[in-house]
C-alpha positions in Angstrom: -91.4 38.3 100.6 -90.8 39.8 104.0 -91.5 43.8 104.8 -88.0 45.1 106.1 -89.0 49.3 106.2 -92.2 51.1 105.1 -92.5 54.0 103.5 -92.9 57.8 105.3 -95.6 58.4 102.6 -97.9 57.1 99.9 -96.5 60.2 97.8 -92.9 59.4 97.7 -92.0 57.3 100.0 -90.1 54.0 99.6 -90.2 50.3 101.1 -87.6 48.0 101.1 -88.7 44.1 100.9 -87.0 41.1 101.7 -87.0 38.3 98.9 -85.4 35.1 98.8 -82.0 34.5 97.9 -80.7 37.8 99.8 -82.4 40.4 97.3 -84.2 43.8 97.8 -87.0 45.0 96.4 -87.3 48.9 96.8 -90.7 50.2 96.1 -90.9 53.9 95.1 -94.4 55.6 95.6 -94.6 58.4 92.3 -95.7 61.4 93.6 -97.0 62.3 89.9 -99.6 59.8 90.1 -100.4 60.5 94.0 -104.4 61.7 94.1 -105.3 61.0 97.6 -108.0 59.8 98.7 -108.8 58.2 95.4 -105.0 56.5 94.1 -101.4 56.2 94.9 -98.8 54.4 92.4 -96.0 52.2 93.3 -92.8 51.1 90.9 -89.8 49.6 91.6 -87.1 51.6 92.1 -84.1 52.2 89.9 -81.9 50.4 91.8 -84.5 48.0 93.3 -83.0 45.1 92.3 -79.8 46.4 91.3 -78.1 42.8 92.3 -79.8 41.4 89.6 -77.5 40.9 85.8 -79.7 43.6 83.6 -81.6 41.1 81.2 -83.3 40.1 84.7 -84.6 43.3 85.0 -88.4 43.2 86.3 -91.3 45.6 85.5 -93.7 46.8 87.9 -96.0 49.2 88.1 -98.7 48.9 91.1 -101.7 51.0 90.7 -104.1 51.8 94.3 -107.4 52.9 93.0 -110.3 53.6 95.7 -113.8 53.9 94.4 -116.9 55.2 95.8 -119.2 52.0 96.3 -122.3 53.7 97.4 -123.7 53.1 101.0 -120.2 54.4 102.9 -118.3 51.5 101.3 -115.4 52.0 99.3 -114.3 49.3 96.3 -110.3 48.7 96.7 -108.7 47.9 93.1 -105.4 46.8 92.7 -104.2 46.9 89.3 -100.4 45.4 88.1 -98.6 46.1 85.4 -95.8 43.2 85.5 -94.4 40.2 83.6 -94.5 38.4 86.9 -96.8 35.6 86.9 -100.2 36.3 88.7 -99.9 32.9 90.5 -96.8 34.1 92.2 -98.5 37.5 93.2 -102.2 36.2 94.6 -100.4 35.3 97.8 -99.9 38.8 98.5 -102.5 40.4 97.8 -105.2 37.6 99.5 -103.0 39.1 102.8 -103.3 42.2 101.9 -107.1 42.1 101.1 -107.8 39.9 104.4 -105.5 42.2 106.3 -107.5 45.5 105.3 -110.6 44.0 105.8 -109.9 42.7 109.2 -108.4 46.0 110.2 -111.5 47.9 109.2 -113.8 45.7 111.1 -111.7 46.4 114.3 -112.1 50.2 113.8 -115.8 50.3 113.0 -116.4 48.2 116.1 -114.2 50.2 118.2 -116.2 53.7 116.7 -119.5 51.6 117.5 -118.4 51.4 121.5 -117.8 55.0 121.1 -113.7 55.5 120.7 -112.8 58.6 119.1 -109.6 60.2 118.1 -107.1 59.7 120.6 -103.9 60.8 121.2 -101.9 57.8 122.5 -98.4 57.6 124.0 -96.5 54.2 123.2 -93.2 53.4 124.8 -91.4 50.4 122.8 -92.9 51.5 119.4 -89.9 50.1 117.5 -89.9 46.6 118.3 -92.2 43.6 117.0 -95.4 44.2 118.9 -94.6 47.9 118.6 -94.2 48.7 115.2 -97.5 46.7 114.5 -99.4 48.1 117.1 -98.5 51.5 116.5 -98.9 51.4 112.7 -102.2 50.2 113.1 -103.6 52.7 115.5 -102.3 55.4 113.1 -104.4 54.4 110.2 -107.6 54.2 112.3 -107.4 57.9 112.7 -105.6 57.9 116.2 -103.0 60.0 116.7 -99.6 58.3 118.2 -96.7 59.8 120.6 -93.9 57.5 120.5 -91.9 58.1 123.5 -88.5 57.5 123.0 -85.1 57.4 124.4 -82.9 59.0 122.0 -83.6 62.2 120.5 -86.5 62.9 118.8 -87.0 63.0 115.0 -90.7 65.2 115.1 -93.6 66.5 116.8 -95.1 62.7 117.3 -91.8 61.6 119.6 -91.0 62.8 123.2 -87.9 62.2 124.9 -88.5 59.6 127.5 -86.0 59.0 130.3 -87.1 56.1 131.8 -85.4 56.5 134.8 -86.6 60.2 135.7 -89.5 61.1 133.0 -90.5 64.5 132.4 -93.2 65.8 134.5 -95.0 67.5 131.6 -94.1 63.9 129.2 -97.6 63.2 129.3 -99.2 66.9 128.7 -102.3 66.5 126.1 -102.4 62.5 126.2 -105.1 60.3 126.8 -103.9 57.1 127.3 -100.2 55.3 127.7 -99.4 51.7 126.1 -96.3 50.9 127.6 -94.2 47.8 126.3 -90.7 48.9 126.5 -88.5 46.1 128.2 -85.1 44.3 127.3 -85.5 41.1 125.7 -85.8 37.6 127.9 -84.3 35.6 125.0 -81.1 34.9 125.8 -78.7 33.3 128.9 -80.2 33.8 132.5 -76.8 35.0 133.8 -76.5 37.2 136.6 -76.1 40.3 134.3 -79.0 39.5 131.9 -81.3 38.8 134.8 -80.4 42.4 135.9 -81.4 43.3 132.1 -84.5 42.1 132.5 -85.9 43.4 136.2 -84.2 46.6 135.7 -85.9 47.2 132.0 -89.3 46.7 133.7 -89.9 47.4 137.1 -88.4 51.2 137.9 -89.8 52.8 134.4 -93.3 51.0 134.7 -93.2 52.6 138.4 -92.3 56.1 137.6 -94.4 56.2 134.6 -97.3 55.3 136.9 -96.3 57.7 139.3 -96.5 60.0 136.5 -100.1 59.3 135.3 -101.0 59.3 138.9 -100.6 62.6 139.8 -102.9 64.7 138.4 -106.7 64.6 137.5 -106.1 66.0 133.8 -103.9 63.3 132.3 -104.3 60.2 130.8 -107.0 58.1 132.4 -106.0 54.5 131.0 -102.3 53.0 131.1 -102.4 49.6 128.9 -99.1 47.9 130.0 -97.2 44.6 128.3 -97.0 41.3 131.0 -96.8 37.9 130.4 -97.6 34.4 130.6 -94.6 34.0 132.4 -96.7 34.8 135.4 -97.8 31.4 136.1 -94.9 29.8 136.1 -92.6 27.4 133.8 -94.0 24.5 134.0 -97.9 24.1 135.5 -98.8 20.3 133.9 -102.0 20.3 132.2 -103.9 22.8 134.4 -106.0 25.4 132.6 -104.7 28.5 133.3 -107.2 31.8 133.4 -106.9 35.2 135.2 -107.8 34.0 138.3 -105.5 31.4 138.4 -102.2 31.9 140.9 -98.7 32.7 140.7 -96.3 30.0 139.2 -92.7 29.4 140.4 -89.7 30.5 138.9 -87.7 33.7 137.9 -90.1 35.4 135.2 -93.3 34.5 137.8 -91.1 36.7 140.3 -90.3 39.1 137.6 -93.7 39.1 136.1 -95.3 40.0 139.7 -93.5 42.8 140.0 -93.4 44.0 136.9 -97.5 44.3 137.3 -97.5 45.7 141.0 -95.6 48.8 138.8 -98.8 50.1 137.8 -99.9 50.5 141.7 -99.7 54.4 141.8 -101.8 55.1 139.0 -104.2 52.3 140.1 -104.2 53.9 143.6 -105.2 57.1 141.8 -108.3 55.7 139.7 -106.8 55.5 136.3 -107.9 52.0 134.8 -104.7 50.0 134.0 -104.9 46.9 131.7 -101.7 44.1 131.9 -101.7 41.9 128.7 -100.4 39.0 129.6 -98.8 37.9 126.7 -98.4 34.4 125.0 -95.5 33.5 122.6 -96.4 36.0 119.4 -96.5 34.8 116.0 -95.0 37.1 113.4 -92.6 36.3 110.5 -90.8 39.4 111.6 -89.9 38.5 114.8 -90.0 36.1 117.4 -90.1 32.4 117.5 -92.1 32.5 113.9 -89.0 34.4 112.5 -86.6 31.7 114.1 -87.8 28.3 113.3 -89.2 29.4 109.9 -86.1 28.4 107.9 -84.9 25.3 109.9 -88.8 24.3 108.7 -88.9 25.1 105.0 -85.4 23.4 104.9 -86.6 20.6 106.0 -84.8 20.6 109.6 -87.4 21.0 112.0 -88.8 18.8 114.4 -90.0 19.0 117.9 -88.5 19.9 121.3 -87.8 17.1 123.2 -91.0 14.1 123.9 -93.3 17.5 122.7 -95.9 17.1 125.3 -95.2 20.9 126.4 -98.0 23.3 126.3 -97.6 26.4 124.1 -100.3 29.5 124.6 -99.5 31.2 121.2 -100.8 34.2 119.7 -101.0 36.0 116.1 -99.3 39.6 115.6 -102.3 41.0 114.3 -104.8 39.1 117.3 -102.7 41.0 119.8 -102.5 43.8 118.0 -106.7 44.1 118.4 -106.2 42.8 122.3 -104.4 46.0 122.8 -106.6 48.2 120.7 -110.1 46.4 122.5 -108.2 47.6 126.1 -108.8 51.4 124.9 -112.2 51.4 124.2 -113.7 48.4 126.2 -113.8 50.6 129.9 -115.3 46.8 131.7 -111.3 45.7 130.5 -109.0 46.4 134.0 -106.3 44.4 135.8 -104.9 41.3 134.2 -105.7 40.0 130.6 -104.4 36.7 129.2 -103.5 38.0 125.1 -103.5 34.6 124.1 -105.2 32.4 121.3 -108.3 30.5 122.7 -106.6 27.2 121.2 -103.3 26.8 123.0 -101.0 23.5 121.6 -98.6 21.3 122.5 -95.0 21.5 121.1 -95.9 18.5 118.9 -99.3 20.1 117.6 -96.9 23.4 116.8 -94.2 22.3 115.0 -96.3 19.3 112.9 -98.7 22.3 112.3 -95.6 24.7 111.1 -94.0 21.9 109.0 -97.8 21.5 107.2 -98.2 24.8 106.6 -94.5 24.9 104.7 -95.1 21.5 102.8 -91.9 20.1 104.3 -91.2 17.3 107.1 -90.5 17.6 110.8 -88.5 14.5 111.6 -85.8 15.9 113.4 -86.6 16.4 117.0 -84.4 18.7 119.6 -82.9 16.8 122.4 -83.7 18.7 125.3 -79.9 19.2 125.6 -79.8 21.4 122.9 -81.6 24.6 124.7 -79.9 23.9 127.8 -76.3 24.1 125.7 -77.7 27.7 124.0 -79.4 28.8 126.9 -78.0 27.4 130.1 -80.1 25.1 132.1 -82.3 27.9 133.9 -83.2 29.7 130.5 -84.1 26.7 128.8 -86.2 25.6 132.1 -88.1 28.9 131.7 -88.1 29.7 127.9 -87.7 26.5 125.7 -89.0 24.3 128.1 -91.7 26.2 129.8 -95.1 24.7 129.5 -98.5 26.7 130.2 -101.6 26.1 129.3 -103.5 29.2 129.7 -106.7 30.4 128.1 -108.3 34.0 127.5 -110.6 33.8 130.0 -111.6 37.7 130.0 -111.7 38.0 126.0 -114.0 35.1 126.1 -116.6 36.7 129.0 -116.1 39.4 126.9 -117.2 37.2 123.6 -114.0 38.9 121.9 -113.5 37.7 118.1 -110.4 36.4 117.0 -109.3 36.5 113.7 -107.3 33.7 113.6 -108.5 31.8 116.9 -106.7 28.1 115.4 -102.8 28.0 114.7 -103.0 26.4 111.1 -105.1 29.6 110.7 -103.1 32.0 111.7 -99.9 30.7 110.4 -101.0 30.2 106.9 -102.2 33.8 107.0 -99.3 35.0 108.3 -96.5 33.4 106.0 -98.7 33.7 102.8 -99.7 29.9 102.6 -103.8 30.4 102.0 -105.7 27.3 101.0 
């Protein structure tokens, strides 16, 4: 089961899920049962599985009851009325239960070192680490701008050219998370190369320029990077904050991309570059792409396997990001990976585990350069870097999933 759209509201909103096999589940909150704070009630929709024949017809009712526990606790109850086997449903709700209770412990810490409400502005909000990041932040009680390029749809959206910005865009902010930037995946031509420098570079520089030019805006800019920094291919060396600048096209890209932030630097606002591993989600990503060449039994891995892969869980970056708004001793760069980085081998043995299906079918190293070309393969694919969250650890940041099998078991439902 795979989340493909939320619902706008717990009173009558609906979500559409993935299931196997092509189906949709549509889940319609009732606004007759809806008695915030204490329930909200789910069912599925008329047509919520209308490509099923009728006598498959399922029954569902999901009941959200939250209970006074005394002591500023509050009891969470999840009550079902379904034929569908319980054994089929605990996988969903041990995420959900884990999830919430993770999440929690993120905001009380985060109150604890003093964060308030904030109003936040987010550039890239619709994409993988966007829609995560921006979902969570709302239901801690933070307020979130989504700056966007089209035209927007309510008072939390601004119009955002990122080529000439508004001067008043950031009026009544107090901190900018910027992650907007077209996609590396892909071919290294000449055009896509353009893609990627152009995406970055000018919008992260005018949007500094922007918070740098008065004394009344926002006072932190928290701005995507990556591990593409150090360079494709760096052997075994242990790769932390300090370490240098690798070799290749994202290293040059990367450099840049971080210099961007110099005018609001130069003007005193703290500026925090996540230097991003490869993210784990099964709704986007490399996660989303190997996940069914794995659980049919066609995965293996990439060439002899020996290269290094600094990984890291949706919901672990998720809390890097949210740490870089209240933790003020947080500036300049920040590795945003897991503290257990693996080889190529370790990954996809780990993924095929996890599944309960084999990986005996390793990729010639051919078969990136033939989809890629042989400069995105050197730098995507192939790239090896072993880097480690230095910072996070000084820090003594808590991971919630800080091992792989960890994090992908919670992630695709597959709890011990």
């Amino acid at each position: 089961m795979r989340l493909v759209t939320e619902a706008r509201s717990l009173e009558d909103g609906r979500a559409t899920l993935a299931l196997p096999g092509g189906l949709r589940w549509l889940a319609q909150h009732q606004p007759d049962s809806y008695d915030p704070p204490r329930r909200f009630v789910d069912t599925i929709a008329s047509d919520g599985l209308a490509s099923l024949p009728a006598r498959i017809a399922v029954r569902w009712r999901h009941t959200h009851d939250f209970e006074d526990a005394g002591a500023g606790r509050t009891r969470v109850i999840d009550r079902v009325d379904t034929p569908i086997p319980p054994s089929a449903l605990r996988p969903m709700f041990v995420y959900r239960h884990q999830q919430l209770a993770d999440d929690l412990a993120a905001h009380k810490l985060a109150a604890a070192a003093g964060l308030g409400s904030t109003t936040i502005a987010v550039t890239g909000s619709s994409g993988l680490v966007g829609s995560a990041l921006t979902a969570f932040l709302s239901t801690g009680g933070h307020r979130v701008v989504r700056l966007v390029r089209g035209t927007p749809r309510g008072a939390d959206e601004r119009h955002w050219d990122p080529h000439d910005p508004d001067p008043e865009l950031l009026t009544g902010i107090d901190a900018v998370i910027h992650l907007a930037g077209a996609s590396i995946a892909g071919r290294f031509t000449s055009a896509h190369r353009k893609a990627i420098r152009e995406s970055r570079i000018g919008p992260k520089r005018r949007l500094a320029e922007l918070l740098g030019r008065g004394a009344d805006g926002p006072r932190v800019l928290i701005s995507a990077s990556a591990v593409g920094y150090y360079g494709y291919d760096r052997a075994d060396e242990m790769l932390t904050e300090e370490s240098g600048r690798g070799e290749g096209f994202l290293a040059d890209v990367v450099a840049e991309w971080e210099a961007a932030t110099g005018p609001a630097r130069q003007d005193g606002v703290r500026v925090v570059l996540v230097r991003t591993g490869i993210v784990q989600s099964p709704r986007g990503g490399t996660l989303q792409l190997l996940r069914p060449l794995f659980s049919a039994g066609l995965g293996g891995r990439l060439g002899d396997g020996r290269q290094w892969l600094s990984w890291i869980g949706i919901d672990d970056l998720v809390d890097i990001y949210h740490r870089a708004l209240w933790d003020t001793a947080l500036s300049g760069p920040v590795n945003a990976v897991a503290p257990q980085p693996v080889r190529n081998a370790e990954y996809t043995r780990t993924l095929a585990q996890v599944l309960h299906r084999p990986a005996v079918l390793p990729v010639p190293a051919l078969g990136p350069r033939l989809l890629l070309g042989d400069q995105g393969a050197r730098e995507l694919a192939c790239a090896s870097q072993r880097v480690l969250p230095a910072r996070l650890a000084l820090a003594e940041h808590r991971f919630r999933q800080p091992d792989l099998d960890t994090a992908l078991r919670h992630l695709l439902g597959r709890h011990r």
